[in-house]
C-alpha positions as CSV (number, residue, x, y, z in Angstrom):
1,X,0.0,0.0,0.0
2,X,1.2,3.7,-1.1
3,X,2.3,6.1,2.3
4,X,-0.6,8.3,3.2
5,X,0.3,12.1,4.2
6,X,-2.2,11.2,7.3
7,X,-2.6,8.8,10.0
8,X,-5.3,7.7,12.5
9,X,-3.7,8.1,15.7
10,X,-5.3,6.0,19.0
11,X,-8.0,7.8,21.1
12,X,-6.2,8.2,24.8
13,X,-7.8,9.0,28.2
14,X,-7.2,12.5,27.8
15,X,-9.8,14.9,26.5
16,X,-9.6,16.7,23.0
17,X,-8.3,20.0,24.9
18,X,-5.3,17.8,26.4
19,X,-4.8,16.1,23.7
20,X,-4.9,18.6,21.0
21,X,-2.4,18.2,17.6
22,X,0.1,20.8,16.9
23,X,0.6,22.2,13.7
24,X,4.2,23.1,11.9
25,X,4.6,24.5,8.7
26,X,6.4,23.3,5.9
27,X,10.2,24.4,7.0
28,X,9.8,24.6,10.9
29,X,11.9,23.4,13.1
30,X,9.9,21.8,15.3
31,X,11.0,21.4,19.2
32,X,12.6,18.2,20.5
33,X,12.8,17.1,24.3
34,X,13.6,14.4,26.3
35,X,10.9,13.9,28.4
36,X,8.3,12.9,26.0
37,X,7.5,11.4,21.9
38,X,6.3,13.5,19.2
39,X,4.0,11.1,16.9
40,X,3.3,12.4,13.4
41,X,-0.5,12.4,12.4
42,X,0.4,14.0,9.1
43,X,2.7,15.3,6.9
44,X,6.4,14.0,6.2
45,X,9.2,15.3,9.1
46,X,12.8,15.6,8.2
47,X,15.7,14.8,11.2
48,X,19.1,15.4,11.0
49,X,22.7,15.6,13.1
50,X,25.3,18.4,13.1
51,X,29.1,17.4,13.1
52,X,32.2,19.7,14.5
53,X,32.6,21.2,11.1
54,X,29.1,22.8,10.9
55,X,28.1,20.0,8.0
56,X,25.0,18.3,8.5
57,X,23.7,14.6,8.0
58,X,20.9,13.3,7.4
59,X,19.1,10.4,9.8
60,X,16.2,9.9,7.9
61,X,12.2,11.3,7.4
62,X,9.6,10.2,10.0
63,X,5.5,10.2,8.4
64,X,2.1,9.4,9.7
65,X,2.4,7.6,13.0
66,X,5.8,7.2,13.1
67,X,8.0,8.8,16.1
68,X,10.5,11.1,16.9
69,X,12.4,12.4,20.2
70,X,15.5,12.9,22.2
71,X,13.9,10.2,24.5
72,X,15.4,7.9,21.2
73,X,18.5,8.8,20.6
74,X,21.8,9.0,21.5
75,X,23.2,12.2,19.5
76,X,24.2,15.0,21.0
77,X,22.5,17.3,18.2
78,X,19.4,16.3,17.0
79,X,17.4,18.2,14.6
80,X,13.6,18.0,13.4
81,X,12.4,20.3,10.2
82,X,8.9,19.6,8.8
83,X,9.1,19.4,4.9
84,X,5.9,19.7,4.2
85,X,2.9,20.7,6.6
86,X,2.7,19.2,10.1
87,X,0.5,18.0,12.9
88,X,1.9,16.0,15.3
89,X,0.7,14.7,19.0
90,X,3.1,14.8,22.1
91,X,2.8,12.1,23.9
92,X,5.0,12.2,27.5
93,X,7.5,9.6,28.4
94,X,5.4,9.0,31.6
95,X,2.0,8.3,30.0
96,X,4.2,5.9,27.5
97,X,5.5,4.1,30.5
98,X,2.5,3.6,31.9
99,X,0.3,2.3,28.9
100,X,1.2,-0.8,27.5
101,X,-1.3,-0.3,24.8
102,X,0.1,2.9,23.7
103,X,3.7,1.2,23.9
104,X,2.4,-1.2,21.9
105,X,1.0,0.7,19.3
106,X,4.1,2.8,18.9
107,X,6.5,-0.6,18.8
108,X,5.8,-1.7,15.1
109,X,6.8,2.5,14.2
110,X,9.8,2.2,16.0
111,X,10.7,-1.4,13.8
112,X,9.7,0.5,10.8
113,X,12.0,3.4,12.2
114,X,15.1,0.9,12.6
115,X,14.7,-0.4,8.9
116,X,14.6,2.7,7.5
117,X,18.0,3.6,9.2
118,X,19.5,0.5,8.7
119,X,18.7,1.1,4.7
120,X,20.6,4.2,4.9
121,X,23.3,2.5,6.7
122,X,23.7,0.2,3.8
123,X,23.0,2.7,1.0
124,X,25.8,4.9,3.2
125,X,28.6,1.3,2.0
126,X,28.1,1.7,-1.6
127,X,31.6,2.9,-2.9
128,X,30.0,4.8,-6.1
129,X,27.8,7.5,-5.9
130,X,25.8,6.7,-8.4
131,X,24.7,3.6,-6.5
132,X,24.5,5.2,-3.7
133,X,21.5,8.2,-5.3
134,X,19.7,5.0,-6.7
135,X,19.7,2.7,-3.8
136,X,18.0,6.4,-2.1
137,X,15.6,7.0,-4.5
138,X,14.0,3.0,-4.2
139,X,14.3,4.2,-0.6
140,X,12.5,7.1,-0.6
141,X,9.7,5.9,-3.5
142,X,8.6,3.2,-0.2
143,X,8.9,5.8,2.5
144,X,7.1,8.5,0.6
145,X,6.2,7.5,-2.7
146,X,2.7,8.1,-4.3
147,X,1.8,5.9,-7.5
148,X,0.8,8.4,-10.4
149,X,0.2,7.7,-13.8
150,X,4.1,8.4,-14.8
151,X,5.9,6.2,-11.8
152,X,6.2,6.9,-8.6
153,X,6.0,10.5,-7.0
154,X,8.1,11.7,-4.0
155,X,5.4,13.2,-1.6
156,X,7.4,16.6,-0.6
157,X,10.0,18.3,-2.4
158,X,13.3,17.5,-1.3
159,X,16.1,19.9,-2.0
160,X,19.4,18.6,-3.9
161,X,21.2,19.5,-1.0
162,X,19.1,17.2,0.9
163,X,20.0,14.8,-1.4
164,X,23.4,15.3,-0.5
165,X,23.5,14.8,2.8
166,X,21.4,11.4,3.0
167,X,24.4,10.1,0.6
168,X,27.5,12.0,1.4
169,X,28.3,14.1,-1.5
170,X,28.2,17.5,-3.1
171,X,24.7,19.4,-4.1
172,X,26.5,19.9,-7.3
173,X,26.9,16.5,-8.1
174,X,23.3,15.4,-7.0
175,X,22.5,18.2,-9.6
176,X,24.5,16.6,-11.6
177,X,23.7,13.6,-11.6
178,X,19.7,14.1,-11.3
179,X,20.4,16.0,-14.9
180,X,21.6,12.6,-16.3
181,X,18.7,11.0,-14.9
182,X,16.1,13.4,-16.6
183,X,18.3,12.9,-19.6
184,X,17.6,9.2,-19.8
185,X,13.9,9.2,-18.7
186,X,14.5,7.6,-15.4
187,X,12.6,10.4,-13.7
188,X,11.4,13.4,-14.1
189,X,9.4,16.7,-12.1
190,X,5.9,17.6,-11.8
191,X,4.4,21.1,-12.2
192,X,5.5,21.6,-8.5
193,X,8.4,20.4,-8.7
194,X,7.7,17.2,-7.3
195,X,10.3,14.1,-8.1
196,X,9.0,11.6,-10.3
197,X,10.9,7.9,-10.7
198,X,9.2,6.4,-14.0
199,X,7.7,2.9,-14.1
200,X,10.5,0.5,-13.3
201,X,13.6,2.7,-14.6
202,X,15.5,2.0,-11.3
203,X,15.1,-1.6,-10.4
204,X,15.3,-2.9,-14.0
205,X,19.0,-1.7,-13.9
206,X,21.1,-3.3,-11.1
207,X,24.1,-1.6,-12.1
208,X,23.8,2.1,-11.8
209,X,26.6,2.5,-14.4
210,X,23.4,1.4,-16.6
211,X,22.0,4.4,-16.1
212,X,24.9,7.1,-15.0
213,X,28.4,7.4,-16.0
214,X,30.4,9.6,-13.5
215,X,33.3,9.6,-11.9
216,X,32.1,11.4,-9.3
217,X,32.2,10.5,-5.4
C-alpha cells in the first residue's frame, strides 16, 4: 500500500483539549525534548545531526504515526524540520510508560523506524555515488512515494542539497547527476516540482553505471 500524508492516531484517556495536535509549517523546526514522543498524524518530518565542522547529516524522514524524540536517541545534536505541513501529538514519556497499549501501538513504528536507518546504513557502504543516489531513491519511493500515472512520485520536495547529505556528496553532483537521470527518462518533475521515478527505470538496472556514467564520489 502507497504512504498516506495522514494517519489515524489512537484515542487516549485524555480529552480533546489535552490532547490537541500541533501544527508546523512546511520548514519549521519543530522542538525536540527528552521527556516525551512527538507522533506524526500528518505530513512527512525531516531529522538530521550536526558534526564539528558545521556539516549536517541526514538520519532519515519520519511520516504518519511514526515517532521522533530525544527520549530515542543517543546524538548529541538532533534536529527535526517539517518538509511539508505538520500535525503531530506529544505524547510524555510517563503516560508511555504507563500504557502498555500505547507502547504497543508505537513498537511496530519504532521497527519500521530501525529499517529505515539501517537502509541508509547500507545505502551509506556503496563505494559509487551513483549507486548510492539510486539505492536512495527506491528508498524514498517506499517511505514516501505516491503511484501516479508516470511512476512513482516523491510526496514533498526535497532539496538537492538534501539529497546530498542522505548520501554523502556535493549538491553539485546530486545536480548533476539528477540531470543525467532526466536525460535518460529515469525520472522526471511535476508542475511543482515534485520528483517523479518512471515505471520500473531504477530496479530494471542493477548496475547504476546502466544508467549514469560519472566519476564522481
Amino acid at each position: 500500500m502507497a504512504p498516506s500524508f495522514t494517519a489515524v492516531l489512537p484515542h487516549t484517556s485524555l480529552n480533546r483539549e489535552e490532547r490537541r495536535l500541533h501544527f508546523y509549517a512546511k520548514g519549521e523546526t519543530i522542538p525536540t525534548v527528552s521527556q516525551g514522543v512527538w507522533r506524526v498524524g500528518q505530513g512527512i518530518v525531516q531529522l538530521s545531526t550536526f558534526y564539528p565542522s558545521g556539516e549536517s547529516g541526514l538520519l532519515g524522514w519520519v511520516g504518519p504515526s511514526m515517532c521522533f524524540s530525544l527520549w530515542l536517541t543517543g546524538l548529541e545534536t538532533y534536529q527535526a524540520k517539517a518538509v511539508s505541513d505538520v500535525h503531530l501529538m506529544w505524547y510524555s514519556t510517563t503516560e508511555i510508560e504507563n500504557s502498555p497499549h500505547l507502547a504497543k501501538e508505537m513498537l511496530p513504528q519504532l521497527a519500521r523506524r530501525m529499517r529505515q536507518i539501517e537502509a541508509m546504513l547500507a545505502i551509506a557502504g556503496y563505494r559509487r555515488v551513483e549507486e548510492r543516489l539510486r539505492q536512495l531513491l527506491l528508498l524514498l519511493q517506499q517511505e514516501m512515494g505516491q503511484t501516479v500515472p508516470e511512476g512513482t512520485r516523491l510526496m514533498v520536495r526535497l532539496t538537492h542539497q538534501d539529497i546530498a547529505n542522505a548520501i554523502n556528496t556535493s549538491r553539485v553532483t546530486v545536480t548533476r547527476l539528477f540531470g543525467k537521470l532526466k536525460q535518460k527518462g529515469v525520472i522526471s518533475f511535476d508542475n511543482r516540482r515534485h520528483l517523479i521515478v518512471r515505471h520500473g527505470q531504477l530496479s530494471v538496472c542493477p548496475n547504476s553505471a546502466d544508467v549514469l556514467t560519472s566519476n564522481a564520489s
